[in-house]
N, C-alpha and C positions, 0 to 999 in steps of 0.2 A: 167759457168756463164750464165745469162739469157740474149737474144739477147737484143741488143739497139736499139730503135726505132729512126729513123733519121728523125722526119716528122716535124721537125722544132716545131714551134705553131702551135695547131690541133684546129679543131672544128670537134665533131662529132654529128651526128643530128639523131635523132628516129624517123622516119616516120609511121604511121599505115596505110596501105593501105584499099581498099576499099572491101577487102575481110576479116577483122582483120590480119593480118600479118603484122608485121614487120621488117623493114630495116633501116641499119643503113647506113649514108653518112657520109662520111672522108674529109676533105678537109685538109692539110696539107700545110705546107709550109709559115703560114699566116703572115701577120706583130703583130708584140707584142701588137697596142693594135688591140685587137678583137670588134667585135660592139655588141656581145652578150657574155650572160658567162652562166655556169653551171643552170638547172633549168631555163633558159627561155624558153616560146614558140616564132616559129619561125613561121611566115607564106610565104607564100608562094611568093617570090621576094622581101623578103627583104634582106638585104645585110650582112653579118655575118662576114665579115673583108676584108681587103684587100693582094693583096701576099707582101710578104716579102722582104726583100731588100739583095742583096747581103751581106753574112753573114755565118759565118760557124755555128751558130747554130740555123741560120733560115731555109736557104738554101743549108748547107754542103757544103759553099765556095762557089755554084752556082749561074750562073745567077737566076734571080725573078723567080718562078714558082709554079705551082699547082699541090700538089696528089691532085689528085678525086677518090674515090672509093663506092662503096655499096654494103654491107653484111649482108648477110640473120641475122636476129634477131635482139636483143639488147642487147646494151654492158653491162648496170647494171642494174638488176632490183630486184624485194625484192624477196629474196631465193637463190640468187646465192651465193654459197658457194664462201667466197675471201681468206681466210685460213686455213689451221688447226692448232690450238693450244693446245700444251701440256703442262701435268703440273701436280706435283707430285698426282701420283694417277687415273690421266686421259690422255683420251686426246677427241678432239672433234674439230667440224669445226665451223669456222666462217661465218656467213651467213649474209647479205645484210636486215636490219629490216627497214630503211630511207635513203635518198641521199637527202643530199641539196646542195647549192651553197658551204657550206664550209666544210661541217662534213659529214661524212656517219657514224651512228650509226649500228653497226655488233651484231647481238645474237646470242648465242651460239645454235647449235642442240642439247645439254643434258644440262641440268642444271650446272652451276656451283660453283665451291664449295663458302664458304661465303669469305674463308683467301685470294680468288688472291685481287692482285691488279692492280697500273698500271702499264705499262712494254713500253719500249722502243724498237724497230725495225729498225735497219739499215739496209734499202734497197739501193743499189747503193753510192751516195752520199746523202743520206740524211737520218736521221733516223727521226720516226715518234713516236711522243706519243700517246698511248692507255690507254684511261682516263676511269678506271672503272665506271658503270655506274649501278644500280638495275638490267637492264636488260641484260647486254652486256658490251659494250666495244665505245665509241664514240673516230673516228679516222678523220684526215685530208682527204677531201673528195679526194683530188690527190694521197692517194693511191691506188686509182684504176689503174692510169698510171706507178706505180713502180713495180707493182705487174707482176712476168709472164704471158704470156699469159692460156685461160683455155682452157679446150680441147672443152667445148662449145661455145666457141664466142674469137678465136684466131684472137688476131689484129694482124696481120704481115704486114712489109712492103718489105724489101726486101726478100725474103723467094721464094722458089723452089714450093710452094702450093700456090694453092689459091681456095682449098677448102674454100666453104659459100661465097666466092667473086662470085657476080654478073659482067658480061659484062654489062658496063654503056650501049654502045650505044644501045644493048637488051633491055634494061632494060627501057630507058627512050623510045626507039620508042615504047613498046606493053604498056607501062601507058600514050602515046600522047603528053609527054613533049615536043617532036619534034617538033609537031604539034599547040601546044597550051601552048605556056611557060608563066610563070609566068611574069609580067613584070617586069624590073629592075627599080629601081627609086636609084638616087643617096643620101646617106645621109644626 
């Protein structure tokens, strides 16, 4: 079975640095409601939720606290293969065509035939519907967090690697956050 991610409510955030590169920040642990959702920009001190309150599926029964994390790339973007799908006569991968706040629309790498349709997916506890589409396949955008992880952009939390995991305070002293933080403003 595919590991369980324990990070309570997540926010992760896509930074482009000043070289084009990008990095992804984790922040885990949050309270339910978040001050941002899926597809917004974020700038820089503004506030993105607050931690969590003692809770086992906030906090894993813990006191309040925060994952912080940063890892090389991004987690979704268009071309990333999210599955493969079989199907009498083929088979082929699902690939990343749009991500919005609620649907991520998926195309297929070959063409596919005219007779599929839509099909159902039970990951974990939840199954998800796969609403054919001219192009593709348009699914619930939170199957990106059911899905295992890829071997290109592995979110792990508890895990023995931390391959693509960046050391924050590295990380934040040679881009000067240390030095020059964003200011915080309260909501």
């Amino acid at each position: 079975p595919a590991p369980v991610m324990l990070w309570g409510n997540l926010v992760a955030i896509e930074h482009r640095l000043e070289d084009g590169a990008f990095v992804t920040t984790i922040y885990g642990h949050l309270d339910t409601n978040r001050l941002v959702k899926a597809g917004d920009i974020v700038t820089a001190g503004q506030p993105i939720g607050t931690i969590g309150r003692e809770h086992p599926q906030i906090n894993g029964g813990y006191r309040p606290h925060l994952h912080f994390g940063i890892r090389e790339g991004r987690m979704a973007e268009r071309g990333r293969v999210v599955l493969p799908l079989s199907f009498p006569g083929g088979t082929t991968q699902l690939r990343i065509a749009k991500l919005n706040e609620d649907e991520l629309e998926l195309e297929p790498a070959q063409p596919l035939p005219p007779n599929l349709s839509d099909f159902r997916l039970p990951i974990g506890d939840v199954t998800y519907e796969f609403r054919r589409t001219a192009g593709g396949y348009v699914v619930p955008s939170r199957l990106l967090w059911s899905l295992p992880t890829t071997p290109d952009f592995p979110l792990i939390g508890y895990d023995t690697s931390t391959d693509g995991w960046l050391d924050p305070v590295k990380f934040l002293r040679r881009h000067k956050a240390d030095r020059d933080p964003a200011p915080y403003r309260l909501p």
